[in-house]
C-alpha positions in Angstrom: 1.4 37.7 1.9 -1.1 35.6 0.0 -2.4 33.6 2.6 -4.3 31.2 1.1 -3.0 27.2 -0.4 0.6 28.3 0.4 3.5 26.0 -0.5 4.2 23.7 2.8 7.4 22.2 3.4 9.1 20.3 6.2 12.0 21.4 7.8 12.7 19.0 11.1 12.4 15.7 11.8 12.3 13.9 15.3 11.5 10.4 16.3 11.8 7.9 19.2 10.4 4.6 18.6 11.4 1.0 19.2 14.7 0.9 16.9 16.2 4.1 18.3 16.1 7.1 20.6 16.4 9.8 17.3 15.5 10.0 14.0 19.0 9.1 12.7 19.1 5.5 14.2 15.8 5.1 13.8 16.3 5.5 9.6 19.2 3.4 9.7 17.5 0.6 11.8 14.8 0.7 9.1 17.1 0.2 6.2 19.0 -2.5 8.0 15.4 -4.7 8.3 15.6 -4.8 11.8 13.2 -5.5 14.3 12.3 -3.7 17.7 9.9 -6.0 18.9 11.1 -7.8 22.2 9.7 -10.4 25.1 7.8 -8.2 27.7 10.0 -8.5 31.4 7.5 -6.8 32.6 5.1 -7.9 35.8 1.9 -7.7 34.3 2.8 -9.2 31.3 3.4 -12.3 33.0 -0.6 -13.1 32.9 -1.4 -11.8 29.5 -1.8 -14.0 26.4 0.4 -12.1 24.7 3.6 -11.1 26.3 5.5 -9.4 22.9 5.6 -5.8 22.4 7.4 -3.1 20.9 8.4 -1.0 23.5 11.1 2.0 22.3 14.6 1.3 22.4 15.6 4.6 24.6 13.5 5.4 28.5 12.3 8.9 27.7 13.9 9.7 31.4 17.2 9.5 29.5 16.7 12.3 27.2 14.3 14.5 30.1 15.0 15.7 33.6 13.7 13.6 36.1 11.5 16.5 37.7 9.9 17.3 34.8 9.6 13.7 33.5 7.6 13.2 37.0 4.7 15.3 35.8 4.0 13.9 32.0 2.6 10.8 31.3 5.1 8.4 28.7 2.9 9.9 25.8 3.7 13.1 26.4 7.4 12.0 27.4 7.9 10.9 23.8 6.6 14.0 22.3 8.6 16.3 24.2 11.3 14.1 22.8 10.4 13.7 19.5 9.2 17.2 19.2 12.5 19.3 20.8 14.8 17.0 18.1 12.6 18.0 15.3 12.1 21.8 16.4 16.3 21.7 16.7 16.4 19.5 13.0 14.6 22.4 11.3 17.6 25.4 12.7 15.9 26.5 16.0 17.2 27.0 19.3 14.8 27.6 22.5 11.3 28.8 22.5 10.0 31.0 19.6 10.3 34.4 20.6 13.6 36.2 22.2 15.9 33.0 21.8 14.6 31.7 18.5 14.1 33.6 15.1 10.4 32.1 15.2 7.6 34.7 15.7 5.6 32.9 19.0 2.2 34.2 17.3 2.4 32.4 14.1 3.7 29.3 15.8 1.6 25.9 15.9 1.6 22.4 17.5 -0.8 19.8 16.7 0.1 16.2 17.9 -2.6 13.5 18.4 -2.6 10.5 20.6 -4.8 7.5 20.4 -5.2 6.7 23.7 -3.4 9.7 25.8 -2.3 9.0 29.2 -4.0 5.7 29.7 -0.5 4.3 31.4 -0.9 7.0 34.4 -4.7 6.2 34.7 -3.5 3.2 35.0 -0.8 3.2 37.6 -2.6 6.2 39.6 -5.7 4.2 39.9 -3.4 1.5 41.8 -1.9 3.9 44.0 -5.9 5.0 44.7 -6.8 1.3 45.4 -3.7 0.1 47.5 -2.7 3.3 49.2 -5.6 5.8 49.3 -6.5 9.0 48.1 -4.3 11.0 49.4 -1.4 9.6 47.9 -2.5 9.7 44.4 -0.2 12.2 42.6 -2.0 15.9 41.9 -0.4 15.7 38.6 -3.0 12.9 37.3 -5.5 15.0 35.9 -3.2 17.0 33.3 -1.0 13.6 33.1 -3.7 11.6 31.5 -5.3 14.5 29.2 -4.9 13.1 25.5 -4.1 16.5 24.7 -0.9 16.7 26.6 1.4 15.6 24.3 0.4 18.2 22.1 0.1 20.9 24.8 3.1 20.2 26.8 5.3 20.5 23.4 3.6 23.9 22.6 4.6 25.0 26.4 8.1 23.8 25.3 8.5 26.3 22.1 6.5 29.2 23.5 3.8 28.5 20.0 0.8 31.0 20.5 -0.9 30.7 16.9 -2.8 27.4 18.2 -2.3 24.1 20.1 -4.1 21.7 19.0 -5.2 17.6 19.6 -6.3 15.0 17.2 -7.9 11.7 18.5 -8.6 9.7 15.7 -7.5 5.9 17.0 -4.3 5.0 14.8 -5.3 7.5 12.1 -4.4 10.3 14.9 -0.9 11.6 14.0 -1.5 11.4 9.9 -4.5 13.6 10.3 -1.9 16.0 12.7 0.0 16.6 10.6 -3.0 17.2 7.8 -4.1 19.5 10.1 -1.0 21.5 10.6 -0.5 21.7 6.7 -4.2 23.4 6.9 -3.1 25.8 9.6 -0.6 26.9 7.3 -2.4 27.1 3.8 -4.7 29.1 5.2 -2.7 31.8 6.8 -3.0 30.7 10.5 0.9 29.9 11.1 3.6 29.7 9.6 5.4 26.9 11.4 3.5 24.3 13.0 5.2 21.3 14.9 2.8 17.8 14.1 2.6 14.2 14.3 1.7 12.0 16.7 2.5 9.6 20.4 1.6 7.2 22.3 2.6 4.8 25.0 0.0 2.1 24.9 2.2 -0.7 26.1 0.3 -1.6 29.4 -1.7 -4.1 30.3 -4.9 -3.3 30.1 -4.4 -2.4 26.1 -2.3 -5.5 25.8 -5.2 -7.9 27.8 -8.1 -6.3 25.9 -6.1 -6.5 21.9 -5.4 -9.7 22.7 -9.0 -10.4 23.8 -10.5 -9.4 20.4 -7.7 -11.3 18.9 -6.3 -7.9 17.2 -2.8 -8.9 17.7 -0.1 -11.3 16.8 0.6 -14.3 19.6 3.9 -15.1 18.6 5.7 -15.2 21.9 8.2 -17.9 20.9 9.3 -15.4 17.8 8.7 -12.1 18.4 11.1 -10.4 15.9 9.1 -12.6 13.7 5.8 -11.4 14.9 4.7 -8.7 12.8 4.3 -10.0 9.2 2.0 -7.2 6.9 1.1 -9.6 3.8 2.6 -12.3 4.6 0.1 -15.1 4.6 0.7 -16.2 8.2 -0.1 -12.8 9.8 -1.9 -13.3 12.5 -2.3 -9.6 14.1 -0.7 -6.3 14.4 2.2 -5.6 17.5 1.7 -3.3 20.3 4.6 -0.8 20.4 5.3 2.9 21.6 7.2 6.3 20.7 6.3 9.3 18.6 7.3 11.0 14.9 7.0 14.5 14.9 7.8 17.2 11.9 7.9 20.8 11.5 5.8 22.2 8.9 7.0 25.3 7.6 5.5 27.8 4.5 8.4 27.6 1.8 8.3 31.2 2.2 9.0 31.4 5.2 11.7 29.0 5.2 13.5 30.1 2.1 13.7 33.9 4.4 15.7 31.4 7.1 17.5 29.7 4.4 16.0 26.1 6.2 16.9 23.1 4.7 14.4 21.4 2.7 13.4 17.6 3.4 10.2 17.4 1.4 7.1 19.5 -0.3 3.9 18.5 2.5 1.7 18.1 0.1 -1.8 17.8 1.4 -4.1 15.5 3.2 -7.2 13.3 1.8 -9.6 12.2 4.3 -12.6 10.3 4.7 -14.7 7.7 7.2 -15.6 4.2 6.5 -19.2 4.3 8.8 -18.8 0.4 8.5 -17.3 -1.0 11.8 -16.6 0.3 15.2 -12.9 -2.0 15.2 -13.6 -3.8 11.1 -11.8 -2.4 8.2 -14.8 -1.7 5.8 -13.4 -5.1 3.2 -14.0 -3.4 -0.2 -11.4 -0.6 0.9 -14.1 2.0 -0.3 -13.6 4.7 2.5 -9.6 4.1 1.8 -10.5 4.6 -1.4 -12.8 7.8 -1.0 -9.7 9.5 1.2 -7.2 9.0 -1.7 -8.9 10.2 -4.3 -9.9 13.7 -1.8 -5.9 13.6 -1.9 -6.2 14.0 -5.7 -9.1 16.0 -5.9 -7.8 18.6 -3.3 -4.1 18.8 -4.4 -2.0 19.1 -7.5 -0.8 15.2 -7.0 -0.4 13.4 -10.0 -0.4 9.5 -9.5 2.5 9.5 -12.1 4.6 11.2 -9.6 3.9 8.8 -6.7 6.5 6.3 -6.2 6.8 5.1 -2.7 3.7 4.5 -0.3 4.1 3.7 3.2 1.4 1.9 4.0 -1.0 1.3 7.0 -0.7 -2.4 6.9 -0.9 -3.4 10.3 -0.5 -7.4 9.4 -4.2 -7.8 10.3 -6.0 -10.1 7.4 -8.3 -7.9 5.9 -6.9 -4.4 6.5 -3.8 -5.0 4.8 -6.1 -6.7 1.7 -8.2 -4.0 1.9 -5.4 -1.2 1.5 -4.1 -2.5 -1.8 -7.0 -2.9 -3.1 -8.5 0.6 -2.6 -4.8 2.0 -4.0 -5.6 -0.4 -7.2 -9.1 0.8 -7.1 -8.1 5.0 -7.6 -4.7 4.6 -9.2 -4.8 1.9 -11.6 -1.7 1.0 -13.1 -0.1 3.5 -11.5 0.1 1.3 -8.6 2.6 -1.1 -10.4 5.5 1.8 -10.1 4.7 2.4 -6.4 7.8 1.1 -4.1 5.5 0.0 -0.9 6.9 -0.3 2.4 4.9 -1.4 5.4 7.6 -0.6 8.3 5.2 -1.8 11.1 6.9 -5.2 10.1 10.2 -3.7 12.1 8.4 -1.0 15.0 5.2 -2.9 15.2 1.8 -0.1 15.6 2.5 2.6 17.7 -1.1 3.2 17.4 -1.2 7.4 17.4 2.3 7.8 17.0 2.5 5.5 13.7 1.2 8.2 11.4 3.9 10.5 12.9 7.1 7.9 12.5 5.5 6.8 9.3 5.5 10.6 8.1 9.1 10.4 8.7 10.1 7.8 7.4 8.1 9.0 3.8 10.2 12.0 3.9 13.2 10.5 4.6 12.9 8.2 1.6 12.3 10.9 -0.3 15.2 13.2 0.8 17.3 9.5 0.5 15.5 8.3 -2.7 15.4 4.7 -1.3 12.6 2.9 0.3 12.9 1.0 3.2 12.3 -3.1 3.1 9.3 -4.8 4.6 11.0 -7.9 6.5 9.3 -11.1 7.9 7.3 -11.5 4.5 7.7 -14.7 3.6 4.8 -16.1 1.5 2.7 -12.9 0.0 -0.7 -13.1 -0.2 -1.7 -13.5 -3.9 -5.1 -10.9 -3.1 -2.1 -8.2 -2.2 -1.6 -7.0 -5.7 1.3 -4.5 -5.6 5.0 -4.5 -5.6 6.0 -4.8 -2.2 9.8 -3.5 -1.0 11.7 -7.0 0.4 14.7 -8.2 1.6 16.6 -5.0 0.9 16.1 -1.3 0.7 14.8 -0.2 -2.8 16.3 2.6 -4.7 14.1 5.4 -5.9 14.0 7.2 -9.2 15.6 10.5 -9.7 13.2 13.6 -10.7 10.5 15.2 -9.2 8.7 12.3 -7.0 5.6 12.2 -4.0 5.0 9.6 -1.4 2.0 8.7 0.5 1.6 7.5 3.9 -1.7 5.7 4.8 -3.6 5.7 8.0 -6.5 4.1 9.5 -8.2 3.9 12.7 -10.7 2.3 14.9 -14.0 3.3 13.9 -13.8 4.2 10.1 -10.7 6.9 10.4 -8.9 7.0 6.6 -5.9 9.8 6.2 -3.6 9.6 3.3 -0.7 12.6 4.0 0.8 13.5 0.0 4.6 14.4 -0.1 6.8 15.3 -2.9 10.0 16.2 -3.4 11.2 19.9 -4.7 
């Protein structure tokens, strides 16, 4: 077996996010230009500033048994979930091993989480305060882990080849699943389960984004709320869920005769050192991890023809972004179909490179790009031919996709995809 730059595919797809429990609705949701961001109901959100999130559209506890739900934090909730309807998308049955054709030992999972199991920090430390210590639940500890998510999955599928955690702010499940392409270029697996989760929709997160003015305040609209390069954004929206895909060496899944979505093409990555929370304005770390796309892959920028983007609907980030794509591509950039689908499922922080993986691949198994919705007026400095109002077809041929990522503190991923 030559076990070095092996062809990576993906095989499986799972999601649960704000417009739907599964991967299915969640597509279709997307296509449709709907929104999943709602008026909180909750307590606590009664004294925040803003009270709008994006919270998903199906309680994890629906999908898992209640005593095993009582032991994971949401994050890891919404992997589990994400990751058992990818691991069953891609052909597989059980845990690798006796009741699966996978081989445990050459079996991965790498899932990152911005901000782990903040939520049960959260509510344990309550319990702490108002009822003592005794009554604080002795699952905490391995509830609030950030590498949970990624561990608790890996428990779920038997995978012995590595299990692995990035924590790289919003950038987190892009550079999984860059990660997981690695493990299998270079021989370590051959299937590796990635992307990324979180459940941030609490009220610390919510009282502290809307403190630094991070996030949009439009509780009188919230479908509205979210509005990448539209001139009236105002701020990103706080949402939840996970995207998860199995990786998968073509060879190994043309021996299972696996059904193909998508060539993983590679990963470019790089770190802005400009800001701890600022986008660096000139886009040049955006601009550095593209081009280490190019320069480490067989990507042509005449094949790309849809880009998901980061585009949070934050002023200069979403600027920023274009410009950097205009800054390594060119002209190239005027035949790139972009979609910024945080307009419908708001930021799931680490989860959003994970759904916005899937939803690449997806357009590229579909050949149509999903709309961005609530853009209204564009921004004349976002130079590029954003998708609106309807889903966009895409050309026949061999085609690639990008999806962007970026994170607090300088994080830039750009994940290549490409169709067979």
């Amino acid at each position: 077996m030559n076990s070095i730059n092996r062809t990576v595919v993906i095989t499986g797809l799972g999601a649960t996010t704000p417009l739907g429990g599964d991967t299915a609705t969640t597509w279709q949701a997307l296509l449709d230009g709907r929104s999943g961001v709602r008026l909180l109901d909750h307590e606590w959100a009664e004294d925040t500033p803003v009270r709008i999130a994006a919270e998903v559209a199906v309680e994890p506890a629906e999908r898992i048994p209640r005593p095993e739900a009582r032991r994971l934090d949401r994050s890891a909730q919404f992997a589990l979930v994400a990751g058992r309807e990818a691991w069953a998308d891609a052909g597989f049955t059980g845990p690798a091993g006796a009741e699966s054709p996978a081989d445990p030992d050459r079996l991965g999972v790498v899932i990152g989480s911005a901000v782990g199991g903040m939520a049960s920090v959260l509510q344990q430390y309550e319990v702490l305060r108002e009822q003592g210590a005794r009554q604080v639940s002795p699952h905490t500890m391995p509830m609030l882990l950030p590498n949970m998510p990624s561990a608790n999955v890996g428990l779920d599928v038997n995978a012995r080849a590595g299990v692995h955690s990035t924590a790289s702010a919003c950038a987190s499940g892009a550079e999984a699943i860059g990660y997981g392409i690695d493990m299998i270029r270079t021989g370590r697996a051959d299937i590796v389960i990635a992307g990324g989760s979180d459940a941030a929709v609490c009220s610390l997160n919510m009282a502290s984004f809307s403190n630094m003015k991070a996030i949009s305040k439009r509780n009188d609209d919230p479908a509205a709320a979210s509005r990448p390069y539209d001139t009236a954004r105002d701020g990103f929206v706080m949402a939840e869920g996970a995207g998860v895909v199995v990786l998968e060496s073509a060879e190994h899944a043309e021996r299972r005769g696996a059904r193909v979505y998508a060539e993983a093409v590679g990963q470019g990555l790089s770190a802005d050192s400009h800001h701890v929370a600022q986008p660096e304005p000139t886009g040049r770390g955006i601009a550095a991890a593209l081009q280490h796309l190019l320069d480490s892959n067989d990507l042509k920028p005449t094949e790309i023809m849809h880009v998901n983007t980061h585009a949070t609907a934050t002023p200069l980030g979403d600027v920023a972004e274009i410009k950097a794509m205009r800054d390594v591509f060119g002209v190239d950039v005027d035949h790139f179909a972009v979609s910024a689908t945080k307009s419908m499922t708001g930021h799931m922080l680490g989860g959003a490179g994970g759904l916005e993986t899937v939803a690449a691949v997806l357009a590229l198994y579909h050949r149509v790009a999903p709309p961005t919705i609530n853009l209204d007026n564009l921004d004349p400095d976002v130079n590029a031919d954003i998708v609106r109002g309807e889903p966009r077809p895409l050309p026949v041929g061999r085609i690639a996709a990008l999806n962007n990522s970026f994170g607090f503190g300088g994080h830039n991923v750009v994940v290549g995809l490409r169709t067979l």
